[in-house]
N, C-alpha and C positions, 0 to 999 in steps of 0.2 A: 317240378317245373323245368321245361329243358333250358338250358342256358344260351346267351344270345350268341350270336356269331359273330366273326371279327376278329382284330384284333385288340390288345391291351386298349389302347389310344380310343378307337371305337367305341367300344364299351363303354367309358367313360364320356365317351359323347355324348352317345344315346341314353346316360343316367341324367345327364344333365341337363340337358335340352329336348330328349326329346326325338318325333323323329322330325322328320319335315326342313326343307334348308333355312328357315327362320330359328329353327332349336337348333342347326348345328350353328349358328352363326353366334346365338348366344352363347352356347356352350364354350364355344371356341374363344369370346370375350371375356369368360368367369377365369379356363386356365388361363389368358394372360394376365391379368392381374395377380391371378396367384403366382405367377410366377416372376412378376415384379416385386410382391411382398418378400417369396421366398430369396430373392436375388439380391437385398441391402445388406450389403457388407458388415461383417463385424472384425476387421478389421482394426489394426491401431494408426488413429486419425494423422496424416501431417497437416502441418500449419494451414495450406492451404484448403483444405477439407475441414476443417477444423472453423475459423474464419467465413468462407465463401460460400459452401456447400449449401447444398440444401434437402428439404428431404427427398428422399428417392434416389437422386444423383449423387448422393455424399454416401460415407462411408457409413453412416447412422442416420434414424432418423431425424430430422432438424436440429443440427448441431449450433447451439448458440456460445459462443464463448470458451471460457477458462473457468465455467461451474457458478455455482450463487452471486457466489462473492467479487464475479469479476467487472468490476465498476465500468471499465472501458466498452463491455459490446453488453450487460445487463441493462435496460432500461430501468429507471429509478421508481418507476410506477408499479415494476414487481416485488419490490420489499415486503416482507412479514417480521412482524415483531415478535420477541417473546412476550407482550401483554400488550395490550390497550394504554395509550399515550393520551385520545383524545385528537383532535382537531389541527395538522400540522400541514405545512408546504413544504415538499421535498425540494430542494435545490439540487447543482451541484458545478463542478468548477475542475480547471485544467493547467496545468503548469508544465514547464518544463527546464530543466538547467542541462547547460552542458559542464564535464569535470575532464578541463586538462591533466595532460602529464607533464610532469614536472621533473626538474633531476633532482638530485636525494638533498635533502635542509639538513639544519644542522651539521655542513659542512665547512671547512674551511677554517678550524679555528686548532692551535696545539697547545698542549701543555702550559708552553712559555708563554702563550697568550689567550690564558681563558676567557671565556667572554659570559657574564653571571646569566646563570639563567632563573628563570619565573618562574619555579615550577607551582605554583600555588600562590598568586599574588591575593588573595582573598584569606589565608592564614598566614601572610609574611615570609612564606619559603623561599628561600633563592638556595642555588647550588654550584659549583663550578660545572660548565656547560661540558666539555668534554670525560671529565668524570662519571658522568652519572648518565647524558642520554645520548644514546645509538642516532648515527646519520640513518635516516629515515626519507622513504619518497612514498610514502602509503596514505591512503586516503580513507576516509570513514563517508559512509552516507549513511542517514540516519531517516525514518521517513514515518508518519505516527499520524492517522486523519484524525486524529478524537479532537483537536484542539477546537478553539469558539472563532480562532480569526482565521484570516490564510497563510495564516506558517502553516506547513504541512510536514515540512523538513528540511533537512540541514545539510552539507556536505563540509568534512572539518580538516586542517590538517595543521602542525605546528609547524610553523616557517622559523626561517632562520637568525632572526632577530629575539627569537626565544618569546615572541608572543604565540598567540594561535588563530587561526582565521578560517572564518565560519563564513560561508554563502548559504545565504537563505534559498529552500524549495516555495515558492508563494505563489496560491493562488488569488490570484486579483481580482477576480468576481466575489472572492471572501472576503476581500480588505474590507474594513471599516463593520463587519456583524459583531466583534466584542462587545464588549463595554467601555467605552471610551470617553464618554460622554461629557462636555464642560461644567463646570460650576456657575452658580452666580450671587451675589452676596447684598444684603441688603440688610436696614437695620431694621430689629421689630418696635413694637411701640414704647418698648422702656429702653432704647440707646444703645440693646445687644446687636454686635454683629451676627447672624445666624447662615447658613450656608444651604443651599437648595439645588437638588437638580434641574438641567435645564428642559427637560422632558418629562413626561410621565412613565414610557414605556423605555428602559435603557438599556441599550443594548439587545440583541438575536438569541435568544437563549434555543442552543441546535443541541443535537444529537447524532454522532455518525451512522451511518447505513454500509456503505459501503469503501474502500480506500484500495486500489491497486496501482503497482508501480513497476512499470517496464525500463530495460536498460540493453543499451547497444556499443556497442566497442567501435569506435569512429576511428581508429590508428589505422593505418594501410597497411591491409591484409599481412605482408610478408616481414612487418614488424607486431603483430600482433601475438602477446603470450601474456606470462605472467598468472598468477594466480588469484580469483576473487573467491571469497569468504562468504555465504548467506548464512543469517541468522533469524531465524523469526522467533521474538520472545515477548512474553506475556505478562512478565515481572515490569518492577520497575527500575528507570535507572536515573540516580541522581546526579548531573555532571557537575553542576557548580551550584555553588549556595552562601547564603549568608544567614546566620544563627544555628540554631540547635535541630539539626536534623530530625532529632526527635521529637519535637514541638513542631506542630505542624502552624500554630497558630501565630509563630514567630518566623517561620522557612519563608524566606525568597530565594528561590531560584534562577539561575541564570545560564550563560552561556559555561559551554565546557570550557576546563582550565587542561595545562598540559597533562598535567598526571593523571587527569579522567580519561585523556586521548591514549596515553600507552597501556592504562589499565584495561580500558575496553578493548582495546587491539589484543593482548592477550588469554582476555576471556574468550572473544570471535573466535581465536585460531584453538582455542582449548575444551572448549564445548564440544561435548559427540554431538548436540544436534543440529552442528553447524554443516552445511552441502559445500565442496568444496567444488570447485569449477575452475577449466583454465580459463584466460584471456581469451583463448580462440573461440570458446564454447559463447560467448556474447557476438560473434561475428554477424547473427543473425539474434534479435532482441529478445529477449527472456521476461518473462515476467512476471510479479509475485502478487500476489493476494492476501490483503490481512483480514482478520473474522475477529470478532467479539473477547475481548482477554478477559472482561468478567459481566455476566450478562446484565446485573444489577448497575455495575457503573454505565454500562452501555447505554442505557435507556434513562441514564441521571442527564435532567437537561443543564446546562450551563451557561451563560455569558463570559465568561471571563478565567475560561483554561487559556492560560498561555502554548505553546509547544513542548517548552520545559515542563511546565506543571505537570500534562497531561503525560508524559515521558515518566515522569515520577508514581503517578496513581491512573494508570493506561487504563481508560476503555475499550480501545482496541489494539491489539498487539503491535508491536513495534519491531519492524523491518530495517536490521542493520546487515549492513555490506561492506567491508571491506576488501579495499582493492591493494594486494600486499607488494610490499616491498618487489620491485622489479626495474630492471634497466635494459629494454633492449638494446641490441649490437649495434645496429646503423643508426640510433637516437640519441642512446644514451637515458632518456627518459621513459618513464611507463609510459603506461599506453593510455588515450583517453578515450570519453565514456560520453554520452549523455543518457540522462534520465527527462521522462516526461510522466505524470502521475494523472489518474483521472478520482477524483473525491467527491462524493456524494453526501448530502447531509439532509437532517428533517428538522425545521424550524419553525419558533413561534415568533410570528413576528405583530409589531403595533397593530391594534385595532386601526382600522380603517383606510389601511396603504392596501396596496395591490398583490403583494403577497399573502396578507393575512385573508384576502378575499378569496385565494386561490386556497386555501386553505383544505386538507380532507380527512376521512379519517382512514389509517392505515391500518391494514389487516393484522391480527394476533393470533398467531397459534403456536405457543409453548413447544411443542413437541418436535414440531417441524423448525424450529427458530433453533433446535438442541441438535436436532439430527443437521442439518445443513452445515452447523459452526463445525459441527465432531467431523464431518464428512473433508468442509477444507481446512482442518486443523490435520487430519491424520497423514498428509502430504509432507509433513515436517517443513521442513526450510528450504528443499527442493524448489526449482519452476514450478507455476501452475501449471496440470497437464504432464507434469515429469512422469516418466514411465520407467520402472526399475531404478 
Protein backbone atom coordinates (compact mmCIF):
# COMPACT_ATOMS: atom_id res chain seq x y z
CA UNK A 1 0.00 0.00 0.00
CA UNK A 2 1.79 3.26 -1.08
CA UNK A 3 2.30 5.41 1.90
CA UNK A 4 0.53 8.88 2.33
CA UNK A 5 2.18 12.11 1.59
CA UNK A 6 3.05 14.84 3.78
CA UNK A 7 4.66 15.58 6.46
CA UNK A 8 5.23 13.85 10.08
CA UNK A 9 2.40 16.38 11.53
CA UNK A 10 0.15 15.53 8.47
CA UNK A 11 0.20 12.14 8.75
CA UNK A 12 -0.93 12.14 12.04
CA UNK A 13 -3.75 14.30 10.94
CA UNK A 14 -5.10 12.40 8.53
CA UNK A 15 -4.82 9.06 11.17
CA UNK A 16 -6.80 10.84 13.26
CA UNK A 17 -9.39 12.72 11.79
CA UNK A 18 -9.58 11.87 8.73
CA UNK A 19 -9.84 13.87 5.71
CA UNK A 20 -12.12 16.65 5.36
CA UNK A 21 -11.66 20.23 7.41
CA UNK A 22 -14.17 18.68 10.15
CA UNK A 23 -11.42 15.56 10.79
CA UNK A 24 -8.70 18.03 10.80
CA UNK A 25 -10.29 20.15 13.29
CA UNK A 26 -10.84 17.30 15.47
CA UNK A 27 -7.61 15.90 15.07
CA UNK A 28 -6.08 19.12 15.87
CA UNK A 29 -8.37 19.21 19.36
CA UNK A 30 -7.10 15.30 20.28
CA UNK A 31 -3.04 16.54 19.99
CA UNK A 32 -4.02 19.30 22.16
CA UNK A 33 -5.12 17.74 24.84
CA UNK A 34 -2.51 15.38 24.55
CA UNK A 35 -0.30 17.83 24.81
CA UNK A 36 -1.85 19.35 27.84
CA UNK A 37 -1.58 15.73 29.59
CA UNK A 38 1.89 15.50 28.35
CA UNK A 39 2.85 19.12 29.72
CA UNK A 40 1.97 18.67 33.76
CA UNK A 41 4.99 18.99 35.47
CA UNK A 42 6.65 16.77 37.66
CA UNK A 43 8.49 18.92 39.06
CA UNK A 44 9.27 19.47 43.08
CA UNK A 45 6.10 21.40 44.31
CA UNK A 46 6.70 25.06 46.29
CA UNK A 47 4.37 26.04 48.81
CA UNK A 48 2.54 27.96 46.58
CA UNK A 49 1.68 25.10 44.11
CA UNK A 50 1.49 23.07 46.69
CA UNK A 51 -1.57 24.87 48.61
CA UNK A 52 -3.31 26.89 45.45
CA UNK A 53 -2.58 25.01 42.43
CA UNK A 54 -4.92 23.14 40.78
CA UNK A 55 -5.04 20.53 38.35
CA UNK A 56 -3.49 21.07 35.02
CA UNK A 57 -2.00 24.52 36.13
CA UNK A 58 -0.07 23.10 39.19
CA UNK A 59 2.88 21.32 39.17
CA UNK A 60 0.74 17.80 39.72
CA UNK A 61 -2.25 16.71 39.34
CA UNK A 62 -4.78 18.27 42.10
CA UNK A 63 -2.44 18.84 44.57
CA UNK A 64 -4.34 18.77 48.16
CA UNK A 65 -2.23 19.47 51.08
CA UNK A 66 0.76 17.96 53.16
CA UNK A 67 -0.61 14.04 52.36
CA UNK A 68 -3.38 11.99 54.46
CA UNK A 69 -2.70 13.21 57.55
CA UNK A 70 -2.76 16.76 56.92
CA UNK A 71 -5.74 17.86 59.17
CA UNK A 72 -5.54 21.65 58.13
CA UNK A 73 -6.41 21.43 54.13
CA UNK A 74 -7.81 17.33 54.45
CA UNK A 75 -11.44 17.46 54.91
CA UNK A 76 -12.54 15.22 57.87
CA UNK A 77 -15.17 13.41 55.53
CA UNK A 78 -12.07 11.67 53.83
CA UNK A 79 -11.01 9.54 56.81
CA UNK A 80 -10.68 5.54 56.60
CA UNK A 81 -10.24 3.51 59.36
CA UNK A 82 -8.19 0.44 60.11
CA UNK A 83 -11.69 -1.40 60.93
CA UNK A 84 -15.23 -0.73 61.48
CA UNK A 85 -16.18 1.56 64.67
CA UNK A 86 -19.91 1.68 63.86
CA UNK A 87 -21.99 4.97 63.78
CA UNK A 88 -19.87 8.18 64.59
CA UNK A 89 -19.81 12.27 64.09
CA UNK A 90 -16.56 13.40 62.94
CA UNK A 91 -15.86 16.77 64.64
CA UNK A 92 -13.03 18.96 64.68
CA UNK A 93 -11.32 22.18 66.31
CA UNK A 94 -8.51 24.92 65.97
CA UNK A 95 -6.17 26.54 68.43
CA UNK A 96 -3.55 28.56 68.40
CA UNK A 97 -0.72 30.00 71.09
CA UNK A 98 1.85 32.42 70.57
CA UNK A 99 5.70 31.49 72.55
CA UNK A 100 7.80 34.49 73.43
CA UNK A 101 11.38 34.89 73.80
CA UNK A 102 12.65 35.32 76.77
CA UNK A 103 16.25 35.94 78.40
CA UNK A 104 17.95 32.97 79.95
CA UNK A 105 16.01 31.85 83.89
CA UNK A 106 17.74 30.61 86.28
CA UNK A 107 19.79 33.66 86.44
CA UNK A 108 21.01 35.82 88.92
CA UNK A 109 21.69 33.92 91.93
CA UNK A 110 25.76 32.93 93.27
CA UNK A 111 27.30 30.59 95.39
CA UNK A 112 26.95 33.02 98.39
CA UNK A 113 23.43 33.12 97.84
CA UNK A 114 21.79 30.12 96.66
CA UNK A 115 18.42 30.11 96.12
CA UNK A 116 16.67 26.13 96.87
CA UNK A 117 15.45 24.75 94.00
CA UNK A 118 12.40 22.21 93.27
CA UNK A 119 13.65 19.93 91.48
CA UNK A 120 10.87 17.17 92.15
CA UNK A 121 8.44 18.66 94.64
CA UNK A 122 6.29 15.59 94.10
CA UNK A 123 9.30 13.19 95.70
CA UNK A 124 10.56 15.95 98.12
CA UNK A 125 13.76 16.92 96.00
CA UNK A 126 15.17 20.32 96.64
CA UNK A 127 18.79 21.15 95.57
CA UNK A 128 21.14 24.15 95.68
CA UNK A 129 20.05 26.15 92.57
CA UNK A 130 23.35 27.15 91.12
CA UNK A 131 24.94 23.65 91.72
CA UNK A 132 23.10 21.61 89.82
CA UNK A 133 21.03 23.55 87.03
CA UNK A 134 22.32 25.55 83.92
CA UNK A 135 20.84 29.12 83.13
CA UNK A 136 18.68 28.19 80.48
CA UNK A 137 16.29 30.35 77.88
CA UNK A 138 14.84 27.00 75.93
CA UNK A 139 11.44 26.28 75.42
CA UNK A 140 9.65 22.62 74.93
CA UNK A 141 6.29 22.44 73.00
CA UNK A 142 4.78 19.51 73.43
CA UNK A 143 1.59 18.72 71.08
CA UNK A 144 -0.47 14.99 71.36
CA UNK A 145 -4.46 15.23 69.63
CA UNK A 146 -5.39 11.61 71.30
CA UNK A 147 -6.67 13.34 74.42
CA UNK A 148 -10.85 13.31 75.13
CA UNK A 149 -10.89 17.30 76.13
CA UNK A 150 -9.12 20.33 74.37
CA UNK A 151 -5.80 20.18 75.81
CA UNK A 152 -4.01 19.30 72.78
CA UNK A 153 -0.75 20.64 73.99
CA UNK A 154 1.52 22.37 76.11
CA UNK A 155 4.48 24.79 75.82
CA UNK A 156 6.88 24.44 79.01
CA UNK A 157 9.76 26.15 80.32
CA UNK A 158 11.32 26.54 84.17
CA UNK A 159 11.40 30.05 85.31
CA UNK A 160 13.43 31.48 87.70
CA UNK A 161 11.84 31.19 90.89
CA UNK A 162 12.54 27.38 90.47
CA UNK A 163 8.92 26.52 89.66
CA UNK A 164 7.84 25.56 86.05
CA UNK A 165 5.28 26.97 83.90
CA UNK A 166 3.12 25.37 81.48
CA UNK A 167 0.68 27.26 78.95
CA UNK A 168 -1.84 25.26 77.76
CA UNK A 169 -2.47 24.51 73.54
CA UNK A 170 -6.59 24.30 73.93
CA UNK A 171 -9.02 23.76 71.63
CA UNK A 172 -12.26 25.47 72.71
CA UNK A 173 -14.76 23.73 70.48
CA UNK A 174 -13.27 20.60 72.57
CA UNK A 175 -13.83 22.02 75.99
CA UNK A 176 -16.37 20.50 78.09
CA UNK A 177 -16.50 16.60 75.59
CA UNK A 178 -14.54 14.67 78.76
CA UNK A 179 -16.19 13.39 81.44
CA UNK A 180 -16.82 15.78 83.77
CA UNK A 181 -19.96 15.36 84.77
CA UNK A 182 -21.53 16.38 88.56
CA UNK A 183 -22.82 14.23 91.18
CA UNK A 184 -25.85 14.17 93.12
CA UNK A 185 -26.81 12.41 96.39
CA UNK A 186 -29.66 11.29 97.76
CA UNK A 187 -30.95 8.74 100.50
CA UNK A 188 -32.30 5.31 99.53
CA UNK A 189 -35.17 3.76 101.41
CA UNK A 190 -33.07 2.30 104.42
CA UNK A 191 -31.16 5.90 105.37
CA UNK A 192 -28.05 5.13 102.95
CA UNK A 193 -26.53 7.97 101.33
CA UNK A 194 -25.84 6.46 97.72
CA UNK A 195 -24.23 8.66 94.93
CA UNK A 196 -25.64 9.01 91.16
CA UNK A 197 -24.84 10.46 87.88
CA UNK A 198 -26.34 13.39 86.90
CA UNK A 199 -26.97 12.08 83.21
CA UNK A 200 -27.14 8.93 81.66
CA UNK A 201 -24.89 9.42 78.69
CA UNK A 202 -21.37 10.95 80.39
CA UNK A 203 -19.17 12.48 78.78
CA UNK A 204 -18.02 12.32 74.37
CA UNK A 205 -16.28 9.09 74.16
CA UNK A 206 -13.79 10.34 70.61
CA UNK A 207 -11.22 8.86 68.80
CA UNK A 208 -8.44 10.86 66.89
CA UNK A 209 -8.49 10.94 63.08
CA UNK A 210 -6.24 13.46 62.31
CA UNK A 211 -3.85 16.22 64.46
CA UNK A 212 -1.18 18.61 62.60
CA UNK A 213 0.69 21.63 63.93
CA UNK A 214 2.33 24.38 61.99
CA UNK A 215 4.89 26.96 63.45
CA UNK A 216 6.23 30.48 62.39
CA UNK A 217 9.23 32.58 63.85
CA UNK A 218 7.53 36.07 64.59
CA UNK A 219 11.11 37.79 65.71
CA UNK A 220 12.31 40.36 63.01
CA UNK A 221 13.86 38.88 60.46
CA UNK A 222 17.41 40.20 61.13
CA UNK A 223 17.20 38.88 64.76
CA UNK A 224 16.16 35.69 63.68
CA UNK A 225 18.46 32.38 64.33
CA UNK A 226 19.02 30.01 66.97
CA UNK A 227 18.29 26.53 66.68
CA UNK A 228 14.81 24.29 66.78
CA UNK A 229 14.81 20.57 67.72
CA UNK A 230 11.73 18.33 65.99
CA UNK A 231 10.94 15.17 67.44
CA UNK A 232 8.11 12.90 66.49
CA UNK A 233 7.86 9.98 68.84
CA UNK A 234 5.54 7.21 69.26
CA UNK A 235 6.61 5.95 72.86
CA UNK A 236 5.41 7.17 75.86
CA UNK A 237 6.56 9.94 78.06
CA UNK A 238 5.74 10.31 81.80
CA UNK A 239 6.41 13.90 83.00
CA UNK A 240 5.00 14.07 86.51
CA UNK A 241 3.16 11.55 88.56
CA UNK A 242 1.92 10.55 91.77
CA UNK A 243 2.20 6.68 92.97
CA UNK A 244 3.83 3.70 91.52
CA UNK A 245 4.49 4.07 87.89
CA UNK A 246 4.29 0.75 87.54
CA UNK A 247 0.66 0.26 88.66
CA UNK A 248 -1.25 1.95 86.42
CA UNK A 249 -4.30 1.47 88.63
CA UNK A 250 -2.76 3.88 91.25
CA UNK A 251 -0.79 6.46 88.42
CA UNK A 252 -2.11 10.06 88.42
CA UNK A 253 -0.34 12.05 86.26
CA UNK A 254 0.27 15.50 85.95
CA UNK A 255 1.91 18.43 84.91
CA UNK A 256 5.91 18.30 84.18
CA UNK A 257 8.34 18.83 87.12
CA UNK A 258 11.76 20.42 86.40
CA UNK A 259 13.82 17.31 86.05
CA UNK A 260 11.39 15.93 83.33
CA UNK A 261 11.94 19.55 81.50
CA UNK A 262 16.07 19.05 81.35
CA UNK A 263 15.58 15.32 80.83
CA UNK A 264 13.49 15.59 77.81
CA UNK A 265 15.71 18.63 76.54
CA UNK A 266 18.38 16.13 76.47
CA UNK A 267 16.79 13.20 74.97
CA UNK A 268 15.43 15.93 71.93
CA UNK A 269 18.99 17.05 71.30
CA UNK A 270 20.32 13.26 71.58
CA UNK A 271 18.09 11.36 69.41
CA UNK A 272 19.23 10.52 65.58
CA UNK A 273 15.70 10.93 64.70
CA UNK A 274 15.54 14.10 65.86
CA UNK A 275 15.51 17.06 62.34
CA UNK A 276 17.47 19.80 63.32
CA UNK A 277 16.50 23.21 61.81
CA UNK A 278 17.68 26.93 62.31
CA UNK A 279 15.62 29.65 63.60
CA UNK A 280 15.73 31.16 60.17
CA UNK A 281 14.33 27.96 58.49
CA UNK A 282 10.52 28.87 60.47
CA UNK A 283 10.87 32.46 58.80
CA UNK A 284 8.19 31.10 56.67
CA UNK A 285 5.87 28.27 58.75
CA UNK A 286 6.66 24.63 58.80
CA UNK A 287 4.44 22.08 59.60
CA UNK A 288 4.16 18.65 61.13
CA UNK A 289 1.81 15.83 60.88
CA UNK A 290 1.15 13.23 63.42
CA UNK A 291 -0.36 9.50 62.30
CA UNK A 292 -1.49 6.53 64.47
CA UNK A 293 1.41 5.48 67.18
CA UNK A 294 -0.52 2.27 67.73
CA UNK A 295 -3.41 1.29 65.58
CA UNK A 296 -5.36 -0.65 68.31
CA UNK A 297 -5.07 2.29 70.89
CA UNK A 298 -6.07 4.58 67.98
CA UNK A 299 -9.34 3.26 67.48
CA UNK A 300 -9.98 2.58 71.70
CA UNK A 301 -12.69 5.10 72.15
CA UNK A 302 -12.43 7.12 75.39
CA UNK A 303 -13.90 9.96 77.62
CA UNK A 304 -11.64 10.71 80.00
CA UNK A 305 -7.74 10.85 78.53
CA UNK A 306 -6.44 13.61 79.89
CA UNK A 307 -3.32 15.14 77.83
CA UNK A 308 -0.92 13.81 80.35
CA UNK A 309 -2.53 10.32 80.32
CA UNK A 310 -2.70 10.16 76.62
CA UNK A 311 1.28 11.46 76.46
CA UNK A 312 1.89 8.40 78.73
CA UNK A 313 -0.20 5.49 76.51
CA UNK A 314 -0.20 7.75 72.93
CA UNK A 315 -2.62 6.90 70.42
CA UNK A 316 -1.26 9.08 68.19
CA UNK A 317 2.40 10.16 68.25
CA UNK A 318 3.58 12.92 69.93
CA UNK A 319 5.22 16.01 68.34
CA UNK A 320 8.05 17.59 70.55
CA UNK A 321 9.96 20.77 69.51
CA UNK A 322 12.33 22.27 71.08
CA UNK A 323 13.51 25.71 70.61
CA UNK A 324 17.29 25.70 72.19
CA UNK A 325 19.22 27.74 74.07
CA UNK A 326 19.91 31.05 72.10
CA UNK A 327 20.28 34.92 72.61
CA UNK A 328 20.42 37.00 69.95
CA UNK A 329 22.76 40.23 69.65
CA UNK A 330 20.46 43.27 69.39
CA UNK A 331 17.65 41.28 71.91
CA UNK A 332 19.38 39.56 74.01
CA UNK A 333 16.46 36.98 73.98
CA UNK A 334 15.41 34.08 71.69
CA UNK A 335 13.42 34.43 69.24
CA UNK A 336 9.54 33.96 69.33
CA UNK A 337 7.24 31.62 67.72
CA UNK A 338 3.73 30.90 67.40
CA UNK A 339 1.96 27.78 66.92
CA UNK A 340 -1.71 27.25 65.56
CA UNK A 341 -2.84 23.30 65.38
CA UNK A 342 -5.83 22.01 63.42
CA UNK A 343 -7.51 18.54 65.37
CA UNK A 344 -9.82 16.46 63.98
CA UNK A 345 -11.85 13.76 66.01
CA UNK A 346 -14.72 10.96 65.74
CA UNK A 347 -17.29 10.96 68.36
CA UNK A 348 -20.13 9.19 70.16
CA UNK A 349 -22.19 11.36 71.42
CA UNK A 350 -25.83 11.25 73.72
CA UNK A 351 -28.61 9.75 71.92
CA UNK A 352 -30.95 12.36 70.71
CA UNK A 353 -28.80 15.75 70.67
CA UNK A 354 -27.71 16.92 67.22
CA UNK A 355 -24.57 15.47 66.92
CA UNK A 356 -25.56 11.95 67.57
CA UNK A 357 -28.13 12.72 64.79
CA UNK A 358 -25.41 13.69 62.42
CA UNK A 359 -23.98 10.62 63.17
CA UNK A 360 -22.39 8.10 60.08
CA UNK A 361 -20.67 5.25 59.46
CA UNK A 362 -16.95 5.79 58.44
CA UNK A 363 -15.15 3.74 55.85
CA UNK A 364 -12.57 0.67 56.89
CA UNK A 365 -9.95 -0.56 55.12
CA UNK A 366 -7.03 -2.23 56.90
CA UNK A 367 -4.57 -2.09 54.18
CA UNK A 368 -4.86 1.28 53.12
CA UNK A 369 -5.16 2.73 56.96
CA UNK A 370 -1.38 0.72 57.17
CA UNK A 371 -0.07 1.94 54.03
CA UNK A 372 -1.05 5.77 54.57
CA UNK A 373 0.24 5.76 58.54
CA UNK A 374 3.85 3.89 57.00
CA UNK A 375 3.72 6.34 54.05
CA UNK A 376 3.66 9.81 56.81
CA UNK A 377 5.65 7.84 59.36
CA UNK A 378 8.57 7.35 56.86
CA UNK A 379 9.21 11.36 56.72
CA UNK A 380 10.77 10.94 60.15
CA UNK A 381 10.57 14.19 62.18
CA UNK A 382 11.27 16.29 59.19
CA UNK A 383 8.26 19.17 57.77
CA UNK A 384 5.52 17.71 56.09
CA UNK A 385 6.39 17.75 52.47
CA UNK A 386 10.45 17.98 53.58
CA UNK A 387 12.34 16.91 50.54
CA UNK A 388 16.02 15.59 51.30
Amino acid sequence: MPRSGGNPRQRRLQAVGGGGAQGRNAALAALAQTALVKGIGRAKLSSGELFQGGAIRSAQFAPRGLGYYDAFKQPVSTVVLASSVGPVTPISAHARQPIPGDLGYLAGHTDANPMTYVLNPYAGQTVGLTAHMPQTNSKIIVFNCGSSDGQVGFSMYPKSDGSMQVDYLECSAFTGLADTSDYWHHLNNTGGDITKHSSLAQGVETIPLRGSLRMINTTEERFQGGIVRVLRYNGGLLFGHDGDPNDNSALVVHEPTVDSYFILRNMIRDSARTHHMSGRDFASAKQFNTHPADFIRSQTFSSSDTLFKTCVNPRFNTILILIDDFSASGTHTNNSYEINCQVQRAGRFAPGTLHHNNAKEVPANAELASRLSALESKSGSAPSGHKG
